[in-house]
N, C-alpha and C positions, 0 to 999 in steps of 0.2 A: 517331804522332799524340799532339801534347800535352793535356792536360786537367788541369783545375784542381777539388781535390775537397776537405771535408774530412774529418778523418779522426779516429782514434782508435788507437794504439800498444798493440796486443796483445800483441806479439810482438819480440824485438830479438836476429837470433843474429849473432855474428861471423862474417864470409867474407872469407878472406884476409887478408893483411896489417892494410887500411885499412878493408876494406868491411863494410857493417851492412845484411844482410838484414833489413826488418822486415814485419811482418804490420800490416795497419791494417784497420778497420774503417771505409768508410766512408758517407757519406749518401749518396753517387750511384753507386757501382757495388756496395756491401755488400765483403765481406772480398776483398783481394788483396794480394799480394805484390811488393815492392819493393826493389832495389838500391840503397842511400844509400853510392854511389862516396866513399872520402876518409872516412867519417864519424866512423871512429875516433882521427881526427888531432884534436889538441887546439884548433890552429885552423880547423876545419872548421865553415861554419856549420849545416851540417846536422849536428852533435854535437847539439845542444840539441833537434833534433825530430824525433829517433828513438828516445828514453827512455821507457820502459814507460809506458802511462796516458798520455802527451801528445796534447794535444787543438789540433790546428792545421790549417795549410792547405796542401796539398800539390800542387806541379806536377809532373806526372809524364807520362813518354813508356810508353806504354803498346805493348804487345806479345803474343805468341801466347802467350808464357811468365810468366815473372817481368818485370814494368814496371822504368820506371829515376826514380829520382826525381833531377830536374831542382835543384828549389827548395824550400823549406818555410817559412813562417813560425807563428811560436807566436799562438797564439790560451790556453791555458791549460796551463802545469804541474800545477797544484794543489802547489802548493810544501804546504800545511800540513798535507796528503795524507801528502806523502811524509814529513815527518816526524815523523809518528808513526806508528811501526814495526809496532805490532796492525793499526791501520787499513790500513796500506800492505801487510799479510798476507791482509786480507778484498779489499781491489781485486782482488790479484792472482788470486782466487780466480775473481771475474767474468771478467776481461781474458783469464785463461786457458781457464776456460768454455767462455766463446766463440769464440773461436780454435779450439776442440776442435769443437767440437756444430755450428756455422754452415759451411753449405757454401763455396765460394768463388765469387766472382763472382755471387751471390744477391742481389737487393737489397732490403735491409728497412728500410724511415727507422725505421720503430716501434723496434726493437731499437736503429738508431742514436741515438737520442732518449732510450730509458730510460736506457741505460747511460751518455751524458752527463750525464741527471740525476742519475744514484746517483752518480757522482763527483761532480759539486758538491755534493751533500747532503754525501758527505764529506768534502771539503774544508769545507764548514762547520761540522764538528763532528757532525755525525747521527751516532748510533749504526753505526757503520760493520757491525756484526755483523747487527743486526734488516736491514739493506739488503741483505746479502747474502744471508740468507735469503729474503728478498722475491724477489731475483732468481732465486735457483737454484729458487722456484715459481714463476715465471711461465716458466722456462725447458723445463719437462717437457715442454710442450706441443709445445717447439718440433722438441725431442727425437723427437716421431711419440706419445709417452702423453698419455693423458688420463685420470686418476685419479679417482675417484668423492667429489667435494667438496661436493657438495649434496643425495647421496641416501647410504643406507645402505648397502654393496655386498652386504650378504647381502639384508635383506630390501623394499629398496628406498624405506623410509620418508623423508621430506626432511627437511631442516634444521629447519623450521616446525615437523614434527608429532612429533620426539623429540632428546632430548640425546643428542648423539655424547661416546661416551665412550675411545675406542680407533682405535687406526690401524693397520692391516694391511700392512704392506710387501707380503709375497705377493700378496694378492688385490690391491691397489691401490687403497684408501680409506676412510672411515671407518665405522665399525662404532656401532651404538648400543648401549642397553645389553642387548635381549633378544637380541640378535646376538654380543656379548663371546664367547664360549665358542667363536665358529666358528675362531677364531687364536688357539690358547695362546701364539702367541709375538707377538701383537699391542701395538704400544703405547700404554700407558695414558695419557689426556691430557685435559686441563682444558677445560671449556667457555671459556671463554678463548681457548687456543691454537687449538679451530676455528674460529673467529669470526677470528681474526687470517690463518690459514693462508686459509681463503677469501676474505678481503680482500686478502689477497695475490695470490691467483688472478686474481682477476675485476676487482678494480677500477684504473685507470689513476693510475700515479705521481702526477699534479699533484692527484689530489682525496684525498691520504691526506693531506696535511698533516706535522703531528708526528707521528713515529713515535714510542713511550716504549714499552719491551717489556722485563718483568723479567727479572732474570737465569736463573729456574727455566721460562721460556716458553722462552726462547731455548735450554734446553740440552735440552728436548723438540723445538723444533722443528729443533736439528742434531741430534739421532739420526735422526729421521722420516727427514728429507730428503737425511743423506749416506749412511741405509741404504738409501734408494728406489733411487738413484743408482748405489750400490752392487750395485744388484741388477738395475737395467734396463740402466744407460746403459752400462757397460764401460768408462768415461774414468774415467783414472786423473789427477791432479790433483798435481801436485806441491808446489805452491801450499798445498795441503791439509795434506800432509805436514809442511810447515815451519811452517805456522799452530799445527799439534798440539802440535810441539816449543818452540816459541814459549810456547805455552801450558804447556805442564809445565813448563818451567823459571820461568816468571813464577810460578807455585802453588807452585814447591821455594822459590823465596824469599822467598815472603808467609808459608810454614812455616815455613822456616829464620831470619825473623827475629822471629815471632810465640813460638820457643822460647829465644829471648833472655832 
């Protein structure tokens, strides 16, 4: 049976000679798996809509197993996505996420919808780091946790009635300050970054507007969140891995030419 869906390119592994297994995420059946027959031939037109992040429309003959994809047409590369290399290291960070965490054949338009938006934010330039933080909190939930972001998890007090001043990976959420002492290994954080961290939680993409997030929020808010991860979810990220290296080498040579 044919059907016509679209989708999102999480996933692109080589199969065989010519063919490109890809994983897509999409708005009418949620995540499945597809055979794109030919697609690693240079003239194949389904080369162009099988590339990681591609966001188009896919005819596909569906089946008990892995579908076959018939046809595809491009609806968005984000060509200026992929050319800048940091940013094309935070996508891949989503794209693989969810490929990991999202079951198959599940259907989520909400999940299909944020994650088109965070690509186009960054393709337009949005801090492509604060988005992906954004993501991977609104993702925990999806994961089965639900982290304590509006109350104190020791002594239960809310947002309203004290300043959260600590984040407890262990326990799983934030601590205020007559609370501090329950996680010596708790981390330390800005009224600021919980204000941001729950706006991440709770509110939907289209009413955040501009995101502008300093460079000292963001590097609190990736300990928090790749140690949560770290400690609940068991997905390893490879994505991750190369973001890191990416990153050291980008700081050896803002060093190495700063001692010029």
């Amino acid at each position: 049976m044919l059907q016509r869906v679209e989708g999102i390119v999480l996933r692109a592994n080589p199969y065989g000679e010519s063919n490109v297994i890809i994983t897509l995420l999409t708005r009418e059946l949620g995540k499945i798996g597809v055979v794109a027959r030919g697609a690693k031939k240079t003239n194949s037109r389904l080369a162009s809509v099988t590339q990681l992040f591609t966001y188009g429309s896919y005819l596909i003959q569906k089946g008990s197993g892995l579908g076959t994809l018939s046809q595809g047409e491009l609806i968005d590369s984000f060509r200026d996505l992929r050319e800048d290399l940091i940013a094309t290291s935070y996508a891949s960070i989503i794209v693989e996420l969810t490929d990991k965490a999202v079951e198959e054949k599940k259907n989520n338009p909400y999940l299909f919808e944020l994650i088109l938006q965070l690509l186009q934010r960054m393709n337009d330039g949005a801090d492509a780091e604060a988005l992906t933080y954004l993501y991977m909190t609104k993702m925990i939930p999806v994961l089965g946790y639900h982290p304590f972001f509006d109350y104190c998890i020791n002594c239960k007090c809310s947002a309203n009635e004290n300043i959260f001043v600590a984040f407890s990976v262990k326990d799983g959420g934030f601590l205020c300050q007559r609370c501090k002492h329950t996680d010596p290994y708790a981390f330390s954080i800005t009224e600021k970054s919980v204000k941001l961290m729950r706006l991440f939680y709770h509110f939907d993409v289209n009413r955040l507007g501009k995101i502008e997030v300093s460079e000292q929020t963001k590097k609190v808010l990736q300990q928090i969140l790749f140690s949560y991860y770290d400690e609940y979810s068991g997905i390893y990220l490879k994505s991750r891995k190369f973001l890191e290296q990416l990153k050291a080498m980008d700081n050896f040579l803002k060093s190495d030419k700063k001692s010029e």
